[in-house]
N, C-alpha and C positions, 0 to 999 in steps of 0.2 A: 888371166886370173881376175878375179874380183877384187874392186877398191873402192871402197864404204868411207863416206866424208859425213859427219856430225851436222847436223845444222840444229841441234842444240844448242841450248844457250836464251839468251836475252831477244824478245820479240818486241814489238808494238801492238799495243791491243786498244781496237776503238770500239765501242758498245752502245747501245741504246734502244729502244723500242722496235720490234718488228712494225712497219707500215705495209709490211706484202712485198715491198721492192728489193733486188737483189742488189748488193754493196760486193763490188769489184777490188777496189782501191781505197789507200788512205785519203785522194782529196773528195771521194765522194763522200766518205763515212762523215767528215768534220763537214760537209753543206751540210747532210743531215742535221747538224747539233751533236754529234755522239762524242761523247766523251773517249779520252785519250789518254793510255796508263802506260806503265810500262811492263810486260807479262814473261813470267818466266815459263819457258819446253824444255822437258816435259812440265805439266802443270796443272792447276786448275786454275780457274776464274775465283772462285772464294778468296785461294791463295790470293790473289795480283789485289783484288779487291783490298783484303785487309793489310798489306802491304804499301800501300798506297794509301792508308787511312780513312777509304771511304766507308770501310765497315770494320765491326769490330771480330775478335778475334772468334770464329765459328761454332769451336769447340767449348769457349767459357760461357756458365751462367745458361741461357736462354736464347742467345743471338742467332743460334740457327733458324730460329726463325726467321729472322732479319731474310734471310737469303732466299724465299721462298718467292717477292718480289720481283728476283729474277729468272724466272720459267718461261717469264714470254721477252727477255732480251734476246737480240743479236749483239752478234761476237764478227769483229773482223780481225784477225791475225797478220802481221807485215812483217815483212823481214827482208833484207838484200843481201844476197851472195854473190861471189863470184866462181866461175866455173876451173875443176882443176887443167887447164890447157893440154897438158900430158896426158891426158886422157881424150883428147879432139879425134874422133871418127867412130869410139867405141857405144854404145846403146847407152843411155842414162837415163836411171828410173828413179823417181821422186817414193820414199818410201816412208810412210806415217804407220807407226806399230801401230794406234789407237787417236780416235780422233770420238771425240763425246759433241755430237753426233750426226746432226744431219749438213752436211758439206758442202762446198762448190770452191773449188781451188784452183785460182788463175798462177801463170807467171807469164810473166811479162805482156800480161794484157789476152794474154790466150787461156781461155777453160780449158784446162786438163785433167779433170776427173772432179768427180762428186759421188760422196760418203751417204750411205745411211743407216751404217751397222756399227758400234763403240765398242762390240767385244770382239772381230777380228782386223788384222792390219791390212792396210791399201798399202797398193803398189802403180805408180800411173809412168807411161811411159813417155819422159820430154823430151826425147832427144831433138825433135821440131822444135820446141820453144824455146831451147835453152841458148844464150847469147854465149861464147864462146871468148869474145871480150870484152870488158867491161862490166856492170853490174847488172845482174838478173836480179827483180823484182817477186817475190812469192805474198801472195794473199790466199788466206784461207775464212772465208765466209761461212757461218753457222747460225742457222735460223735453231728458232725456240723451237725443243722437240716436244713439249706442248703445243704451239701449234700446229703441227705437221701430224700427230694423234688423232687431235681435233678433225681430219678429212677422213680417216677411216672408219672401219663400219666394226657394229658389235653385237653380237646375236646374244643369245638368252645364256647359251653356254660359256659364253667368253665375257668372263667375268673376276678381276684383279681382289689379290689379298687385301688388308687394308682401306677398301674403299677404292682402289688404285686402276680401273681398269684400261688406263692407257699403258697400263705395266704389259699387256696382254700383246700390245701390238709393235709398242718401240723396242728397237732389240739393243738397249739394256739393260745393267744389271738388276733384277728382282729389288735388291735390296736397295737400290736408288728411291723408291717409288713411297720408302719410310713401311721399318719393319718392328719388330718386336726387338731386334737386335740393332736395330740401325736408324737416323733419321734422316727422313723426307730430304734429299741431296741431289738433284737433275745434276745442277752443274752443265759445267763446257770447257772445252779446250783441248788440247793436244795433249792427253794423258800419258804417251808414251813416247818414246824417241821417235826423232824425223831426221833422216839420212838421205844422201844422195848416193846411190849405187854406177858405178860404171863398171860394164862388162862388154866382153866380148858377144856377138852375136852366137856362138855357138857354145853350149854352156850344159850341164846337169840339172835338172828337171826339178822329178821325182824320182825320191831313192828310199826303199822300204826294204830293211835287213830284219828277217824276222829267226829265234828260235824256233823249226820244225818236230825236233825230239833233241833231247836232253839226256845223255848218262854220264855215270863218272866218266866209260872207258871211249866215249866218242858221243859227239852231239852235230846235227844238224843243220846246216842255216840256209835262207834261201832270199837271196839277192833278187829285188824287183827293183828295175829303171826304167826311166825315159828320158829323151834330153833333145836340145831345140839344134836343128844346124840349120843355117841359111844357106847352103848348099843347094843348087837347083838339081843335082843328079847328087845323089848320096854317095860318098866315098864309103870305102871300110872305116867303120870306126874299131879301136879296142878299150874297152874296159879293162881296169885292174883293181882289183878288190883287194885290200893288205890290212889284216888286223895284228895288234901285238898287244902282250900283258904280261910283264913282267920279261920271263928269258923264253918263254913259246910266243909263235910268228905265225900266221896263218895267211896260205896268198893264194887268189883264184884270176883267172883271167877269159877273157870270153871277143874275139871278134863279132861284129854282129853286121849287121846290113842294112840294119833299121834303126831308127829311134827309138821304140820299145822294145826289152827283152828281159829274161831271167835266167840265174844262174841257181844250183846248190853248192854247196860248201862243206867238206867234212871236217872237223876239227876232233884230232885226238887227245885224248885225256886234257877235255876241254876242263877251264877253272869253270864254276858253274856261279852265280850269282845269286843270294838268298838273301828274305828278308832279314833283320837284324835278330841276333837270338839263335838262327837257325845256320848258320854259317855268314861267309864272310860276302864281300860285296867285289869281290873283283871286275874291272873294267877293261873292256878291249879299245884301243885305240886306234878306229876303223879311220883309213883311206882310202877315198874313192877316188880315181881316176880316169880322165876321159882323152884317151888322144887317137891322133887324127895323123896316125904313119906316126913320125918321129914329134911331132908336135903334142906338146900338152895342150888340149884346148878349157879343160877344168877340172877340178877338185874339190872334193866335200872332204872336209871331215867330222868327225862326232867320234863317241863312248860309247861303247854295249856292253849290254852283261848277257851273258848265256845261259838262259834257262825258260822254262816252259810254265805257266801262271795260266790258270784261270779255276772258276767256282763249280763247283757241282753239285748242282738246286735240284730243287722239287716243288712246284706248290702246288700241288694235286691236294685238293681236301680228300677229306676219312681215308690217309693213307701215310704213309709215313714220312714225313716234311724234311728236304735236306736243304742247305745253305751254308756248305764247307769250302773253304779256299782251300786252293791246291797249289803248291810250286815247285818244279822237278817232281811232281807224280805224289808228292808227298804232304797230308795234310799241317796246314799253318793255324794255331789259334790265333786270330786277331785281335792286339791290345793297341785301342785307335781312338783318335779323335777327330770331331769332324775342323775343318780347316773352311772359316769363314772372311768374310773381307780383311784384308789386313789394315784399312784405312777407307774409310765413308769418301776418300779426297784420292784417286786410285796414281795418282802423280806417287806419291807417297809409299806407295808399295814396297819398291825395289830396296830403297832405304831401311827398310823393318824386315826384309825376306829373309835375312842371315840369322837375327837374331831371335824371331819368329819360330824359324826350325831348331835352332839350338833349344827353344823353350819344350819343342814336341816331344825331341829327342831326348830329352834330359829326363823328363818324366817317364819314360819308359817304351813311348808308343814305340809299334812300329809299323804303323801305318797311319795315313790319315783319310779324312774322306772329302773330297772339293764337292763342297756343297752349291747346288745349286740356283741358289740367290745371288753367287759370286757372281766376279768375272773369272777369264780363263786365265790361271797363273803364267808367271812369265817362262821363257828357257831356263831361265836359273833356278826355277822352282824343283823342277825335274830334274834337271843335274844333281842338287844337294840331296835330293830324294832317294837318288842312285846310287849317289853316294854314302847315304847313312843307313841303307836298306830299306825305307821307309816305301811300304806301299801305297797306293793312290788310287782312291774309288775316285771319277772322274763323272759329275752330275753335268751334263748337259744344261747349259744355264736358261733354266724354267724350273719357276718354284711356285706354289700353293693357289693356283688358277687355273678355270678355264682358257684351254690354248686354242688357237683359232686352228680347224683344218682346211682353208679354203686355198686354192692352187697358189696366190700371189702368194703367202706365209708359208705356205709349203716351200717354196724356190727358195724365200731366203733362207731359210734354217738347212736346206739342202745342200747351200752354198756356205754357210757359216761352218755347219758341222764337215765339209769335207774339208776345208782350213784347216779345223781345231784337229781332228785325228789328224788329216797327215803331219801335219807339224810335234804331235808326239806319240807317236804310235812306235817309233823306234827306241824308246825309252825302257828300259828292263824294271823300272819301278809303277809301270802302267799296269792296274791290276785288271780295271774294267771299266765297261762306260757301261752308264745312267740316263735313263732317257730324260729323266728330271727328279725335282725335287716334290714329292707330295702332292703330284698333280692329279694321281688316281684316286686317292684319298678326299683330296679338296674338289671334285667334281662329284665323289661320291654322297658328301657330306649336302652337296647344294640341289642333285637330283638322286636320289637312291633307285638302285635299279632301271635307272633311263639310261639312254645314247650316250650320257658324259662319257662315260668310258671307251665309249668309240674316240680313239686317241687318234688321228690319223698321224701325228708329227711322229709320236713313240711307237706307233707298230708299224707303218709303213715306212714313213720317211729316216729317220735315225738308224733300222736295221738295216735296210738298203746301203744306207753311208758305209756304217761299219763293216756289213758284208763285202765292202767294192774295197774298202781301202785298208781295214784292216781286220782280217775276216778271221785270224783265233783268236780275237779279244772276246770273253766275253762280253756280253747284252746284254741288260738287265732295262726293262723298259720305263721302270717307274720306282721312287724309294719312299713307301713301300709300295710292292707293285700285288696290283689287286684283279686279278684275270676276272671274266667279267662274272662267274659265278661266286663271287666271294659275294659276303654278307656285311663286312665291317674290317675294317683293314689290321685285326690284330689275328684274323684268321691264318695268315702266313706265314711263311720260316724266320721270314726279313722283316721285320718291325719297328716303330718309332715308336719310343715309350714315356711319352710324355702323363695322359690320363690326367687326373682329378691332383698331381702335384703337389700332394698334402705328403701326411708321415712316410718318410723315406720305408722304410720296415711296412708298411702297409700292404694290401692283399693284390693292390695295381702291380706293385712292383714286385715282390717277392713268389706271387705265384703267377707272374708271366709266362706265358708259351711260348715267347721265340724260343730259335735256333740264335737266329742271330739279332743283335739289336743294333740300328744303325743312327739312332738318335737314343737319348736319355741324359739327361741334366738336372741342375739344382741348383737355387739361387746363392748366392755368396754378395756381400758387399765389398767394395775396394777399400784397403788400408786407409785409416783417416789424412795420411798425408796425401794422398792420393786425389782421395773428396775433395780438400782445399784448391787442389790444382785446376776443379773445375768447375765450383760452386761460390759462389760468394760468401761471406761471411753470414753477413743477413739471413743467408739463406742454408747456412750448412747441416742446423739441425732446432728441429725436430722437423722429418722427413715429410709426416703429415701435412697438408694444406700449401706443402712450398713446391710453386711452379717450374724451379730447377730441378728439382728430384724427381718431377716427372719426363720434361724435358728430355733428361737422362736415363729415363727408362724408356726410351726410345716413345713418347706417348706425346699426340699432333692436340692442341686445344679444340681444331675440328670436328676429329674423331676422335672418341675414346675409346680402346677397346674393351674384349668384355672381363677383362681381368686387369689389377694395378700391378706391377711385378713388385712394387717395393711394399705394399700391403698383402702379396703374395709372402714374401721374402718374412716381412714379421710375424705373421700365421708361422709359418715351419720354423721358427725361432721359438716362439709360444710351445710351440710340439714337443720341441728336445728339452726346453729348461720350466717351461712354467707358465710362463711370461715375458715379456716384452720389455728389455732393458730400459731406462727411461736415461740415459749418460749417451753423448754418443759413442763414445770409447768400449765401452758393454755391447752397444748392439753390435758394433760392427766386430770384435772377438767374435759375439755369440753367432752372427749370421755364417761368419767363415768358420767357425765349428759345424755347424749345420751342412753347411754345405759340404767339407772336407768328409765327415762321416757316411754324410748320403753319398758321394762321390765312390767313396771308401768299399762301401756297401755294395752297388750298383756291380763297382766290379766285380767283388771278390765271388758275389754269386753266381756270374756267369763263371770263373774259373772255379769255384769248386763243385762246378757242374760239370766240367769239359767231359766233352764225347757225348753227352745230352745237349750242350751249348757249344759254339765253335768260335764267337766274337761278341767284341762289343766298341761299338766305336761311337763313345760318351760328346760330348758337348760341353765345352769346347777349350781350345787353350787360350787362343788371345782375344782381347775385344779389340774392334774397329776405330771406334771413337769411346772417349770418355764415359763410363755408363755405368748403372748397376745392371748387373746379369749372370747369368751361368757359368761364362769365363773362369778360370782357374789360375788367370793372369792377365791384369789389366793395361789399359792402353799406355802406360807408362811403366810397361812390363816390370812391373813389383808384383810380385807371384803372390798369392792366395797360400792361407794355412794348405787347399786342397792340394796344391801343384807338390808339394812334400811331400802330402800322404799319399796321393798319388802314385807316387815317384819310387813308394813302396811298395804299396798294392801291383803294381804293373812290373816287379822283377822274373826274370828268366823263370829262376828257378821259386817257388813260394809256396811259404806257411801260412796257414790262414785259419782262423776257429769260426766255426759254423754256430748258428743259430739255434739257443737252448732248446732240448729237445728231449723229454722223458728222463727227467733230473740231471743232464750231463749236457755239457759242450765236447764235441770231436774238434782236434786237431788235424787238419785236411792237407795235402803237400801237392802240388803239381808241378810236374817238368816240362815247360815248355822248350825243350831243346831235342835235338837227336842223340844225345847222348846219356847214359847210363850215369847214374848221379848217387852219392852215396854222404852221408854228412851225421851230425850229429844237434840233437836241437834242448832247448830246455824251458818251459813258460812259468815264467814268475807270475804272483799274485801282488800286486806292484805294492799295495797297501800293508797287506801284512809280511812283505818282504819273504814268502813262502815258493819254495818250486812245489808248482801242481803237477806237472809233468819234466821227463825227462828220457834222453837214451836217444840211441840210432838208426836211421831211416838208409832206404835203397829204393830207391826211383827207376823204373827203365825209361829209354828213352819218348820220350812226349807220351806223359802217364801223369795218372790220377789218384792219389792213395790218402786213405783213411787211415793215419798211425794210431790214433787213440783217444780215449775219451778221457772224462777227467769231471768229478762230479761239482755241480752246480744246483743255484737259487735262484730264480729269474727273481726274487726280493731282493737278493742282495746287488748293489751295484759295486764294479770292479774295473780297476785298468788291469790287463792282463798283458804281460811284455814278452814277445817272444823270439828267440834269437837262435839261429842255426848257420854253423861251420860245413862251409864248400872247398874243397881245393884251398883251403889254407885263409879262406875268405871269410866274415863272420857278416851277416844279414840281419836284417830287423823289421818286426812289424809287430801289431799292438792291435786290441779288440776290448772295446767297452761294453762292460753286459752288464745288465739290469734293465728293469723298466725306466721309461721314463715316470716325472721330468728329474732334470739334472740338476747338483746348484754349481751354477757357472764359476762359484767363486772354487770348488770343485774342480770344477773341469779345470779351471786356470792351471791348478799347480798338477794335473795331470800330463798338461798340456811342456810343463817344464820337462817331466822325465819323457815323455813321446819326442819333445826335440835333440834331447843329449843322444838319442840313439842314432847307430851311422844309417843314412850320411844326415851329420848333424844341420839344425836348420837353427836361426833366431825367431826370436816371436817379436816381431813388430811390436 
């Protein structure tokens, strides 16, 4: 069996200017002059920096810029271990989950691997260099991945967001390279754990258990392996395949002859696995087993769920556009959000993951979408996913650039991506991969109707992956993906709906043509105590002319781009009230109304469309670093008025009043359940303490209905409160009609009765 040793913990870190020359050791690094810290793994450099008080704290004020300075350091990493002895004769593999970025890892005075990829793990084999008594030495050398950019080549097409286009070549995250959501962060270090592994020579591979067909009364599965033996004549091996869930047990077994082989599996009245909403999330508790006559030689294990997922598109123009998810045969509307870096510092992750998803979850989604700019989430991402039913659109990480096609970039994203699938492709919350993020769109925008869209990464190389290793997932090659006869990328079913970002209620948003929309946002400002924690006093307000507030809206004094998010942000506050609060206690109310209501909106239009609409997966829940932005919950996860209203908008079952229309508002109900739903509801007239409507509603299962109308004044402005009894359960949700503008002090005390309703919230 396998036995995995930490070598986490506390390192030595020596640094200084690249000269060209390669740094081995700690006494070569100190001839250089390089300075000598002490660095925590996992980690970043920033961290160790301001920890050691040579810089200041990243995230406050301005100082991220401070950090930009160092793009063309080296990094030397040291540390001594010693080896576990009770493991002397067995294989020993040096294993770094992430390393930012370009590497050359000695121990004990021997190269044993070197890195050039930060979003998948190395694995190098020492068993030669490792000392067996005594202390072993480990050094880990990182050159500037600026200057390692600096040797490659970049054609007319291959061309980075941002002004960014070494973003095009280093692989990565997008969002390193300084985005609209994120700032300018290279960074370095050993972002992820570093383990010593000892095993056996003869051991489990690859092991891919996939759902073939699904029903209540029996469902399918189909076991693929391979595995290593140092065997110069191969023995019999046997396989044993042993799932359980709950009081049913399922077991297959299979001799084989070879190192590669496949098995099926029948399971009777298999538990089936659904996203949240649509049943329950049961997990199978799969063992793998490998032995060799009476001998165990290895053992996997993992969690499955049973059941069948994928989309069934169309993007044929002048024809009827589909882009509906399926799971067990059966359509899911998606209520989702996209799921972006969890920390600009990716050391940082693991520590926010938990509570991260509590945030997605809580709000209602049940899916998210791994956006493209990221990196690739950790095992525990998809665990908790599986476990909370939460589905998972999976972008391949390339976002809003030309990508290079030329063979060397082909190999490594061939190599990357066959990592990232195999490693979750056995995940029952994987809904589909993404060949990227907006790269069909941002090539289309910079040559229209030329070669950009000759994608060679997304139509050759990615399908190929997926076909080889995990071939019922669906493919989606591009979000949104623009086949090369398209005209403008809102021609498709799949959509990002950003547009002209003014009045939420406007003709961009409201008479959109998607089916499905896979971005859509709106700006919000962070609670004032929030602001404090990452602006200076001097500088907290007025937002106008102060270089933290730009900082913070992700924006480089280099480059500006062509919009200010936070002079975006008081335009759509201007929209709904009038004017532009001049207190900062007022704007920032007035901005998280804005946003809450646009939020509010955004969805309910997709759901009281369903069956003309099929999803919507909004932008976003948490921010990365301190910032103002679309977030619905800030980096110091104090939630947004949105993340409430939210939390409303996105229930199972829901009431919703539609949009003045020939003297009346409708009352609209949708079931997003399999189940037959029956309740009783009532909307008050919050003002004049009047029921406008009243009486009882019967829903079939995952259904659309229009109870009633109920006559209106697009003059008159109104909170309208509206609450309906389920299974013994009471619900709440609330619609503001009238034209604009509003007067805030208005809205304030609407805002008191919108919070008493369950599930009750405070107002900051």
């Amino acid at each position: 069996m396998k036995h995995e040793v930490s070598l986490d913990g506390l390192w030595d870190l020596y640094f200084g200017d690249e000269d060209g020359s390669v740094i081995c050791n700690a006494a070569q690094a100190t001839d250089k002059g390089f300075r000598h810290i002490p660095a925590s793994v996992p980690g970043n450099v920033e961290l160790d920096l301001f920890r050691a008080g040579l810089e200041k704290d990243v995230f406050l004020a301005d100082h991220v810029l401070d950090y930009e300075k160092y793009e063309y350091s080296s990094w030397l990493f040291t540390r001594t271990f010693t080896a576990d002895r009770s493991q002397e004769g067995r294989q020993v593999l040096l294993c770094f989950a992430g390393i930012n970025t370009f590497s050359r890892i000695w121990l004990n005075g021997s190269l044993v691997g070197e890195t050039g990829n930060m979003l998948v793990p190395h694995q190098f084999d020492i068993t030669a260099a490792i000392h067996w008594q005594g202390e072993n030495v480990l050094s880990v050398f990182i050159r500037p991945s600026m200057n390692q950019a600096r040797q490659m080549t970049y054609s007319a097409a291959v061309r980075g967001a941002e002004h960014s286009d070494e973003m095009t070549r280093l692989r990565m995250p997008p969002h390193s390279f300084g985005w609209d959501i994120m700032p300018r962060l290279l960074s370095a270090g050993l972002w992820r754990p570093v383990t010593l592994l000892y095993r056996d020579r003869t051991f489990l591979d690859d092991v891919y258990l996939v759902t073939v067909g699904a029903a209540t009364q029996r469902a399918r599965l189909r076991l693929v392996y391979t595995f290593h033996s140092d065997q110069q004549r191969l023995p019999r091996y046997r396989v044993v395949l042993q799932g359980r869930c709950g009081q049913q047990h399922f077991q297959a077994e299979q001799t084989t002859h070879f190192i590669s082989n496949a098995l099926y599996v029948d399971v009777d009245q298999p538990q089936l696995w659904w996203p949240r909403g649509y049943g329950g999330q049961p997990l199978y508790a799969i063992t793998l087993e490998l032995w060799q006559e009476d001998l165990l030689c290895d053992q996997r294990t993992f969690s499955f769920g049973i059941r069948t997922a994928t989309v069934d598109a169309s993007f044929e123009r002048d024809k009827t556009q589909r882009f509906q998810v399926l799971v067990n045969g059966r359509p899911v509307f998606i209520r989702g959000s996209n799921w972006v870096p969890l920390s600009a510092l990716h050391s940082q992750d693991e520590n926010r993951l938990q509570q991260a998803i509590e945030m997605a979850y809580g709000c209602g989604c049940n899916a998210l979408r791994c956006w493209g700019g990221n990196v690739y989430e950790s095992e525990a991402f998809y665990q908790l996913c599986d476990e909370k039913g939460l589905l998972v659109w999976q972008d391949f990480s390339m976002a809003c650039s030309g990508q290079p096609s030329d063979d060397a970039f082909a190999r490594i994203i061939e190599e990357e991506a066959t990592v990232v699938v195999k490693a979750r492709r056995n995940h029952p919350c994987l809904l589909l991969w993404a060949g990227d993020n907006e790269v069909d769109s941002s090539a289309y925008m910079a040559y229209p109707k030329g070669f950009a869209r000759y994608n060679r990464i997304t139509r050759e190389i990615l399908p190929r992956v997926v076909a080889a290793h995990d071939p019922l997932r669906y493919y989606l090659p591009s979000s949104p993906y623009m086949p090369a006869d398209y005209d403008h990328a809102w021609q498709g079913p799949e959509q990002h709906l950003w547009g002209p970002r003014d009045d939420f209620k406007g003709d961009f948003y409201r008479l959109n043509t998607a089916v499905f929309a896979s971005e859509i946002g709106y700006h919000g400002c962070p609670s004032v105590s929030s602001l404090k924690k990452f602006l200076t006093d001097d500088e907290l307000w007025p937002f106008s002319g102060s270089r933290q507030w730009l900082v913070h809206n992700s924006e480089r004094p280099l480059y500006r781009r062509g919009y200010d998010r936070n002079e975006l942000m008081a335009k759509q506050v201007a929209i709904l009230f009038g004017h532009v609060p001049e207190v900062l206690d007022d704007f920032v109310l007035a901005s998280q109304i804005s946003q809450a209501e646009a939020k509010k909106f955004f969805i309910e239009q997709f759901r009281m469309r369903k069956g003309e609409k099929t999803g919507l997966i909004w932008w976003n829940v948490l921010d990365g670093w301190p910032q103002i932005s679309d977030a619905v919950v800030d980096y110091y996860f104090t939630p947004k008025l949105a993340w409430h209203i939210i939390r409303r908008s996105q229930q199972d079952v829901q009431l919703m009043i539609s949009e003045y229309d020939a003297w009346k508002h409708t009352l609209i109900a949708v079931n997003d359940t399999f189940l037959p739903v029956d309740g009783e509801y009532r909307v008050v007239a919050h003002d004049r303490g009047a029921c406008v409507l009243k009486g009882s509603f019967q829903l079939p299962p995952d259904s659309r209905m229009e109870i009633a109308g109920f006559p209106a004044n697009p003059s008159q402005q109104q909170l309208y409160l509206i609450e309906w009894q389920v299974g013994g359960q009471t619900y709440h949700n609330h619609y503001i009609a009238g034209r604009y503008p509003f007067s805030l002090s208005t809205f304030r005390g609407w805002l008191q009765a919108i919070a008493r309703l369950d599930p009750v919230f405070s107002l900051n």
